[in-house]
C-alpha positions as MATLAB code, in Angstrom:
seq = 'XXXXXXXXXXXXXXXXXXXXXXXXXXXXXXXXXXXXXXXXXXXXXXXXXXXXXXXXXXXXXXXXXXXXXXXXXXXXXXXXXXXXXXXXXXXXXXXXXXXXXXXXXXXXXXXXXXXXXXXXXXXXXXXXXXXXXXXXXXXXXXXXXXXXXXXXXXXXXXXXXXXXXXXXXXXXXXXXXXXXX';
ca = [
      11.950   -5.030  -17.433;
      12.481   -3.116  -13.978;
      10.139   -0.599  -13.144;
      11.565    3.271  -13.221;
      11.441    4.494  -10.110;
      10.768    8.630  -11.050;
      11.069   11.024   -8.124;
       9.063   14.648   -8.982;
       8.880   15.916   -5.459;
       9.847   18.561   -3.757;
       9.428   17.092   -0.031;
      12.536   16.134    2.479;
      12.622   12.502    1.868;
      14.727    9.706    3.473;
      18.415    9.413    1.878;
      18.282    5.788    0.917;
      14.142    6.187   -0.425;
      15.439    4.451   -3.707;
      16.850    1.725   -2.363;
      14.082    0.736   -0.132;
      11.718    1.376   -3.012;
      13.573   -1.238   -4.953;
      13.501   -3.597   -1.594;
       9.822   -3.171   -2.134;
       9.469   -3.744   -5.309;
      11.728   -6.968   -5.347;
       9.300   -8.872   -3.072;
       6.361   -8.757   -5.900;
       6.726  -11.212   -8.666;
       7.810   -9.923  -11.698;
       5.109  -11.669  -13.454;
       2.727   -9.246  -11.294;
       4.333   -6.362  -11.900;
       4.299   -7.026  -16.233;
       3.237   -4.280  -17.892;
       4.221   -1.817  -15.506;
       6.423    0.855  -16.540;
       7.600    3.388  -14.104;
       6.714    4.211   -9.909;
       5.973    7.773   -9.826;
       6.819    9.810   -6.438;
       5.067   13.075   -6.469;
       3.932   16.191   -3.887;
       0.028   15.689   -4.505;
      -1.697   13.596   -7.378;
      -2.951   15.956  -10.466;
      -5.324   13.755  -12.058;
      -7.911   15.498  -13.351;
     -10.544   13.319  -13.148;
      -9.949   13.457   -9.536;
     -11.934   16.433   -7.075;
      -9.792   18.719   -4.903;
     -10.173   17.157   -1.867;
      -9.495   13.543   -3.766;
      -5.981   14.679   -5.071;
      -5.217   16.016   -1.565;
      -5.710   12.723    0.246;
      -5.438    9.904   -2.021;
      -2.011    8.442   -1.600;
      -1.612    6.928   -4.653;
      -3.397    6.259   -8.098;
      -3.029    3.637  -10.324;
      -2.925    4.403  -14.111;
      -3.926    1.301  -16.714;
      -2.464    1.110  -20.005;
      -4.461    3.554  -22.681;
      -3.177    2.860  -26.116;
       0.235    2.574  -26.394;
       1.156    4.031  -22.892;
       1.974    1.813  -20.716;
       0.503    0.995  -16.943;
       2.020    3.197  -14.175;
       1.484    4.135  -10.437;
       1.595    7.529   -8.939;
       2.249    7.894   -5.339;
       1.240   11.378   -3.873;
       3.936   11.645   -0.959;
       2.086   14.639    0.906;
      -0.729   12.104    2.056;
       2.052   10.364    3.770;
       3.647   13.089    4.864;
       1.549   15.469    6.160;
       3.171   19.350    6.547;
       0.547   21.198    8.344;
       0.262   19.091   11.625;
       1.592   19.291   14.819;
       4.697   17.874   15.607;
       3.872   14.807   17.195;
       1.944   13.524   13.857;
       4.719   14.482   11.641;
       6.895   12.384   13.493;
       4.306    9.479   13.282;
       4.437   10.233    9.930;
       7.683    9.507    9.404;
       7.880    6.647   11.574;
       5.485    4.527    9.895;
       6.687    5.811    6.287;
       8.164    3.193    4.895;
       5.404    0.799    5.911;
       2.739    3.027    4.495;
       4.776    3.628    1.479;
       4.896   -0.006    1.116;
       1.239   -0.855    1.482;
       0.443    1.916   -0.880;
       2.891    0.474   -3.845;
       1.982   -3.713   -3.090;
      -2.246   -2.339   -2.996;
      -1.552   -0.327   -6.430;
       0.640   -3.716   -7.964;
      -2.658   -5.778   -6.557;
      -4.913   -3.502   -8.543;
      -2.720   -3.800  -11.498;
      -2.723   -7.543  -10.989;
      -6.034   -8.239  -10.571;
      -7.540   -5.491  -12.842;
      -5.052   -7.178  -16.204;
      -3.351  -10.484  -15.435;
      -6.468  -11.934  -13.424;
      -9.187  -12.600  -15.473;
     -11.256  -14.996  -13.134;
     -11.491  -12.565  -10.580;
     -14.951  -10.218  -11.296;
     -15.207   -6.693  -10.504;
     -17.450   -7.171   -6.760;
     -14.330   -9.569   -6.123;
     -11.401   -7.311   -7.082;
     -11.424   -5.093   -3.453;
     -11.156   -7.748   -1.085;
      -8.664   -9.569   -3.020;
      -6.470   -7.016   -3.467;
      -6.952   -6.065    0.441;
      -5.769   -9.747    0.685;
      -2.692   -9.672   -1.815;
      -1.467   -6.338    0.573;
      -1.768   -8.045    3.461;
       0.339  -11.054    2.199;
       2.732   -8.818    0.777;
       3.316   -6.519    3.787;
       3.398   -9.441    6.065;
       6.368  -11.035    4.020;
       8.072   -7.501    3.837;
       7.717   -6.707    7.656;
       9.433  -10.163    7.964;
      12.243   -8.910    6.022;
      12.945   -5.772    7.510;
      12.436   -7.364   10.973;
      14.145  -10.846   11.461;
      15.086  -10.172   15.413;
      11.731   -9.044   15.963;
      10.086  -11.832   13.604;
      12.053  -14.737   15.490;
      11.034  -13.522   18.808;
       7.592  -13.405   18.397;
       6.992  -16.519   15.779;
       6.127  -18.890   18.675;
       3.541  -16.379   19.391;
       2.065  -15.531   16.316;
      -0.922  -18.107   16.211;
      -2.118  -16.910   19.741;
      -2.253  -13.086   19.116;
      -4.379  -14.177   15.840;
      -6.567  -16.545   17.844;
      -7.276  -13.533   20.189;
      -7.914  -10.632   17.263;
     -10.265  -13.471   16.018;
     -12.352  -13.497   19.106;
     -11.853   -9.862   19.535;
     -13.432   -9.662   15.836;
     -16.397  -12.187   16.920;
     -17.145  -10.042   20.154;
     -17.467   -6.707   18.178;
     -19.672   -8.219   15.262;
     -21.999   -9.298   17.990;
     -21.660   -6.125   19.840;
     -22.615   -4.466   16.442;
     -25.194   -6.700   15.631;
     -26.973   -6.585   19.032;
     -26.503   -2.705   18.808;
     -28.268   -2.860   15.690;
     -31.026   -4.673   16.877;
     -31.759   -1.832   19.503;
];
């Protein structure tokens, strides 16, 4: 079974937001995505269990199965798209939408994943391996939407990972010698 894609928002959204939504969605297994019923699109996230500042911010929840409802994910769209700013981080906004959309649906299928189909994984685990599961999933989706840019620069891939490595070593040691102070 698909998931529903629901739209309950009120804010200017792309024209074709459905059909990227299901480009999104078809890149997760199915098998990961079991027991999921519907994507929810909504202004701000009304969970009560949630403070004010927490429903402004968060960009999406993730709702397990209680009873006989099923699983479902929320995704609040005025975190992405902030109203009140200036200009210039609207338009960022919007820029990077569909990326941050996309990390925000393939972190709350990870949760999903590793919170009901995964039961080796133990709670301390579950955050970095969902962390993980996003990363592998946005990498394979920014190689979908970008094939020009993806050929181009998959020659050069292993050396701009070799250098965030040892851009990563110098700043733990910078931290840890800072520390030491």
């Amino acid at each position: 079974m698909a998931i529903k894609i629901e739209n309950q928002t009120s804010a200017n959204l792309p024209r074709r937001i459905e059909v990227d939504l299901e480009k999104i969605l078809s890149l997760v297994p199915r098998e990961h995505s079991r027991g999921i019923e519907r994507l929810r699109l909504v202004d701000s996230i009304s969970d009560p269990r949630l403070t004010l500042q927490q429903r402004e911010t968060l960009p999406g929840l993730y709702h397990p199965r209680q009873g006989s409802q099923p699983a479902w994910i929320e995704v609040s769209l005025h975190a992405i798209l902030p109203q009140a700013q200036p200009y210039y981080k609207r338009m960022l906004a919007k820029l990077s939408f569909k990326s941050n959309l996309a990390a925000i649906i393939f972190s709350l299928i990870g949760q999903h994943y590793y919170l009901t189909l995964r039961h080796s994984v133990k709670r301390g685990q579950i955050e970095p391996a969902v962390k993980a599961y996003t990363e592998k999933h946005l990498r394979v989706w920014g190689e979908s939407q970008h094939s020009f840019r993806t050929r181009l620069f998959k020659p050069l891939q292993p050396t701009f990972e070799r250098w965030a490595r040892s851009l990563q070593h110098k700043a733990a040691k910078d931290r840890k010698k800072n520390v030491a102070r």
